[in-house]
Backbone bond lengths (Angstrom), bond angles and torsions (degrees), N, CA, C in turn:
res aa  C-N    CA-C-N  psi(-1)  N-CA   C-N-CA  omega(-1)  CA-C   N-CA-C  phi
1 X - - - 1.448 - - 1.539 108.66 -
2 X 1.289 134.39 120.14 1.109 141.67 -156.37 1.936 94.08 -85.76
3 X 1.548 122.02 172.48 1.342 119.87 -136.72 1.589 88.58 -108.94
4 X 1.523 114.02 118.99 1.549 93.66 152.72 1.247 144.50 -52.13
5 X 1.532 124.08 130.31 1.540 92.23 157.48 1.715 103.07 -144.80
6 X 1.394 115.62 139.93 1.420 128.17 -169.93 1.707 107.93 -56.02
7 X 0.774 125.22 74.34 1.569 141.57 -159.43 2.001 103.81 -66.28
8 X 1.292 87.50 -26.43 1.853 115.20 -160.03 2.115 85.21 -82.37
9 X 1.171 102.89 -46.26 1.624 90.76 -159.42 1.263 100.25 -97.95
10 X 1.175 130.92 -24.69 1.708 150.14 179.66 1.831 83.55 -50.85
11 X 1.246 106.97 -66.88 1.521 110.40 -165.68 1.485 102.85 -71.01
12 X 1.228 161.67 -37.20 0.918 154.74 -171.65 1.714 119.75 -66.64
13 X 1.530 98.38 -34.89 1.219 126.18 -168.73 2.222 96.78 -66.95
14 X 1.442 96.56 -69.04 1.348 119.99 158.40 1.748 99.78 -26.51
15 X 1.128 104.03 -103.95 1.770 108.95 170.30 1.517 111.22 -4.36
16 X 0.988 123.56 -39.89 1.205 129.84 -151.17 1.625 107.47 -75.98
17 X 1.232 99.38 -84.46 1.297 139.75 154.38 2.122 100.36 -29.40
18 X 0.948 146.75 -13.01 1.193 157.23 -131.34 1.737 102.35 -132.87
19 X 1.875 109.46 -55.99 1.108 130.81 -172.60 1.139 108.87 -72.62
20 X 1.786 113.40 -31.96 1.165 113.45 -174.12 1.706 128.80 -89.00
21 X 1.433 96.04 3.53 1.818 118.62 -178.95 1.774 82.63 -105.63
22 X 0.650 150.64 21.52 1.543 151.76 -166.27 1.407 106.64 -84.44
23 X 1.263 128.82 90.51 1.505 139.52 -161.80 1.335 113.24 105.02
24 X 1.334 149.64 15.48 1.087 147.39 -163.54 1.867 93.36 -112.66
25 X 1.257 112.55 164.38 1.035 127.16 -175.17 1.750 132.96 -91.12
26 X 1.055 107.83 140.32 1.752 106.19 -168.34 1.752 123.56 35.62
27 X 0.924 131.28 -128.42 1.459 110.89 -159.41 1.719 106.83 -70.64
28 X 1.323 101.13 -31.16 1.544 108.78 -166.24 1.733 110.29 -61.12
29 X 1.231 125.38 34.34 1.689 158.74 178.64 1.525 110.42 -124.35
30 X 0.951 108.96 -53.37 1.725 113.56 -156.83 1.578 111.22 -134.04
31 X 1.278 134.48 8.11 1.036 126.25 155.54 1.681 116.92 -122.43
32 X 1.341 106.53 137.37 1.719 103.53 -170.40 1.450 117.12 -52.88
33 X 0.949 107.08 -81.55 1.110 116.01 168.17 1.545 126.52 12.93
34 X 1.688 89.35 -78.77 1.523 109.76 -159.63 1.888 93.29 -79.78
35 X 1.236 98.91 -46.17 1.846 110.86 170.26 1.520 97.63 -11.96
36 X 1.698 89.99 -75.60 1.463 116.83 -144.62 1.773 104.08 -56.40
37 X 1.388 95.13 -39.35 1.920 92.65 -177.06 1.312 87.49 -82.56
38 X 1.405 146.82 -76.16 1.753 119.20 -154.92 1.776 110.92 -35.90
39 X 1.422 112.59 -46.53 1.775 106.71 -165.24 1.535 94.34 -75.65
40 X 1.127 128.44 -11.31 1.861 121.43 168.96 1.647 109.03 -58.88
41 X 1.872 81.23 -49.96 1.842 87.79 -175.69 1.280 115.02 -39.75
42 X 1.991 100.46 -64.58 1.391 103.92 -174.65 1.368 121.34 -42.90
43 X 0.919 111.59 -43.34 1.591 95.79 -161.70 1.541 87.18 -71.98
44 X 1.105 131.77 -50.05 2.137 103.61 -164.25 1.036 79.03 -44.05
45 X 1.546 149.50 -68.01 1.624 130.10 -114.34 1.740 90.26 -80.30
46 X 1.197 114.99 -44.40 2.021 113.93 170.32 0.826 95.10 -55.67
47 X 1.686 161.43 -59.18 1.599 117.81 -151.33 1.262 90.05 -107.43
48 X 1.282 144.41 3.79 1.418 129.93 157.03 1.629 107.37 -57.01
49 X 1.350 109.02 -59.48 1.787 114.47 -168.03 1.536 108.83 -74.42
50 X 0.846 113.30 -14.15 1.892 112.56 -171.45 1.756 93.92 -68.12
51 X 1.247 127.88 -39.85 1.308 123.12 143.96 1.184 150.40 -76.20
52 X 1.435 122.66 -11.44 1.030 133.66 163.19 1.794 110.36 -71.66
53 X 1.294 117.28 -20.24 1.137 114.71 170.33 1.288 125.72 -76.50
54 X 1.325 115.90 -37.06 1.281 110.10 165.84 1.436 136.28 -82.16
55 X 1.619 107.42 21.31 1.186 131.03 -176.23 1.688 81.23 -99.28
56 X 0.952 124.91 -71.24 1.744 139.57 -153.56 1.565 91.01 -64.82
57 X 1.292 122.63 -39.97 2.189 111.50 -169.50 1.766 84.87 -70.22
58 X 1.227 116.03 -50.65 1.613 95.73 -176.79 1.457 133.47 -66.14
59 X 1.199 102.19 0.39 1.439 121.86 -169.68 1.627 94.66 -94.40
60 X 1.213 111.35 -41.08 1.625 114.14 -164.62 1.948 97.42 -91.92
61 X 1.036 120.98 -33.36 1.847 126.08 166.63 1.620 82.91 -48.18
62 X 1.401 95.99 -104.51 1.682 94.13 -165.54 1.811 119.43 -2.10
63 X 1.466 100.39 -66.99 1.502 109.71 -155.86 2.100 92.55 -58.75
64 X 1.089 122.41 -29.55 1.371 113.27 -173.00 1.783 102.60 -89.68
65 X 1.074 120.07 -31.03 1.177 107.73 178.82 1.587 108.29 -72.22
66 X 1.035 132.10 -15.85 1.914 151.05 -169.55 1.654 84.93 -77.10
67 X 1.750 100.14 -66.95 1.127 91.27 -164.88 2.134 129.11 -71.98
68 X 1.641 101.16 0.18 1.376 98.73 -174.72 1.821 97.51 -98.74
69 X 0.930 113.61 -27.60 1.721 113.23 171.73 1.596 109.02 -74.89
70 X 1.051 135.91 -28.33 0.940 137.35 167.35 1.318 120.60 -49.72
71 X 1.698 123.56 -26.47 1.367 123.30 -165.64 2.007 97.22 -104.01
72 X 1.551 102.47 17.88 1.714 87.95 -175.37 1.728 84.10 -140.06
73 X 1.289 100.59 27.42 1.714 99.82 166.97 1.870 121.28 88.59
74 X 1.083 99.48 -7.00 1.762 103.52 167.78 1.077 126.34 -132.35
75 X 1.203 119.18 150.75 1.712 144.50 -157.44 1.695 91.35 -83.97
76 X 1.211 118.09 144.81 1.220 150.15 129.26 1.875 108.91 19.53
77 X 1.990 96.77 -83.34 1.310 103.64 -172.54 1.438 107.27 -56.45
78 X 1.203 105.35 -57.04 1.379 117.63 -171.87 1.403 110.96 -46.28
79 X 1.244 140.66 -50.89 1.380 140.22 152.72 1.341 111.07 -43.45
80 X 0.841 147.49 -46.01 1.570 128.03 -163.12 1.496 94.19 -96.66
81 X 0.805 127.94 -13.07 1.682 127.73 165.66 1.461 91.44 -48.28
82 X 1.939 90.31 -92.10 1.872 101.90 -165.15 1.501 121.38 -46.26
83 X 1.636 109.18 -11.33 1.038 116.03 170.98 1.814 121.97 -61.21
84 X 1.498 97.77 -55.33 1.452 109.62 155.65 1.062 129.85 -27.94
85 X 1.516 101.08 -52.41 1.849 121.53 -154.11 1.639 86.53 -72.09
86 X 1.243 95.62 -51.87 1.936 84.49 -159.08 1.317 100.16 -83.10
87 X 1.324 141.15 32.82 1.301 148.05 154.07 1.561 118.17 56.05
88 X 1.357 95.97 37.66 1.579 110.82 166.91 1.261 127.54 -78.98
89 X 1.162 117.74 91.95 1.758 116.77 179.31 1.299 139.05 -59.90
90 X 1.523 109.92 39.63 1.583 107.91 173.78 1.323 131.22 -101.86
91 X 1.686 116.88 134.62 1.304 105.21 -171.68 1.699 125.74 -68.04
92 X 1.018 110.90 171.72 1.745 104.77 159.51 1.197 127.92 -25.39
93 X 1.539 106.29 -52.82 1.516 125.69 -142.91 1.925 96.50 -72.85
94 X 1.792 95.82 -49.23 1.542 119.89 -171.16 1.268 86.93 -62.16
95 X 1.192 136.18 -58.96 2.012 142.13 -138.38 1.791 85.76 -64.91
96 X 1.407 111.82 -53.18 1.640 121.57 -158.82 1.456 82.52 -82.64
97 X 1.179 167.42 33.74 1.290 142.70 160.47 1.520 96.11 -122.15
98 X 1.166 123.92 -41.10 1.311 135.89 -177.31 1.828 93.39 -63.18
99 X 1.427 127.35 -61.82 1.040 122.98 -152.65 1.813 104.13 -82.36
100 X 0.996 110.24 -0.84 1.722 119.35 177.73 1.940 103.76 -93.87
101 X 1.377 104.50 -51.31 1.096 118.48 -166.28 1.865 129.27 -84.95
102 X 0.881 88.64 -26.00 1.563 112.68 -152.98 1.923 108.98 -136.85
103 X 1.282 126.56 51.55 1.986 123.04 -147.44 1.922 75.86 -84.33
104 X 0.741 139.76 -19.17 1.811 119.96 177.25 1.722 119.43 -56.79
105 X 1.690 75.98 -54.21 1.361 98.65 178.36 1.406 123.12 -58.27
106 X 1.633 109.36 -34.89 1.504 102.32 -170.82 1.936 93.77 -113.33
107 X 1.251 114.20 11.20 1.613 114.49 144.04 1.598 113.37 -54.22
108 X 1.506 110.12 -61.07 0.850 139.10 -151.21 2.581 100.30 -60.81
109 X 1.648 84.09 -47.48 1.663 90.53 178.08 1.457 108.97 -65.93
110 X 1.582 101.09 -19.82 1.719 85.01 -149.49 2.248 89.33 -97.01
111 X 0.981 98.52 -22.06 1.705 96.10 167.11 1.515 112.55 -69.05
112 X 1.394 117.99 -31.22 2.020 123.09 177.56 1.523 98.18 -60.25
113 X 1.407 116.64 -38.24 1.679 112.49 -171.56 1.313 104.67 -86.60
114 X 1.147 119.30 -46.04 1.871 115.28 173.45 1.399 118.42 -13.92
């Protein structure tokens, strides 16, 4: 009896995997193979960076909140200290949006901690 093989899902499977290299460059588009290991790559490099990003937005909060206390005479640490002290609950994310967006407003926090 000669050997099955699901020829129908084998190819679909293939297909699949194919659509999803779909814009990628030289063979890693149109040959399986090579397809198949670049879209492997990708994804480590996606669930590698899906955290690495939220390493880097806090990296970039900080650097703007550094840089909006900085223009009324205090550093960074020292702010998020007195920030503490006077038991103000704002995160990074808010502190750097306020201090990009809004300089009255975050005049206004950084004189409450003074």
């Amino acid at each position: 009896m000669p050997r099955s093989v699901n020829a129908v899902a084998s190819r679909a499977r293939r297909k699949k995997i194919l659509s999803l290299t779909r814009g990628q460059f030289g063979r890693r588009k149109n040959v399986w193979t090579v397809a198949k290991n670049s879209w492997e790559k990708g994804q480590q490099y996606a669930y590698r960076d899906r955290k690495t990003k939220k390493r880097s937005f806090r990296a970039l909060w900080i650097t703007r909140i550094n840089a909006g206390v900085r223009q009324f005479g205090m550093s960074y640490s020292v702010f998020m200290g007195k920030l503490h002290d006077a038991g103000i609950e704002l995160n990074r994310k808010v502190l750097a949006d306020i201090a990009m967006n809004n300089p009255e407003a975050f005049k206004a926090i950084v004189d409450k901690v003074k």
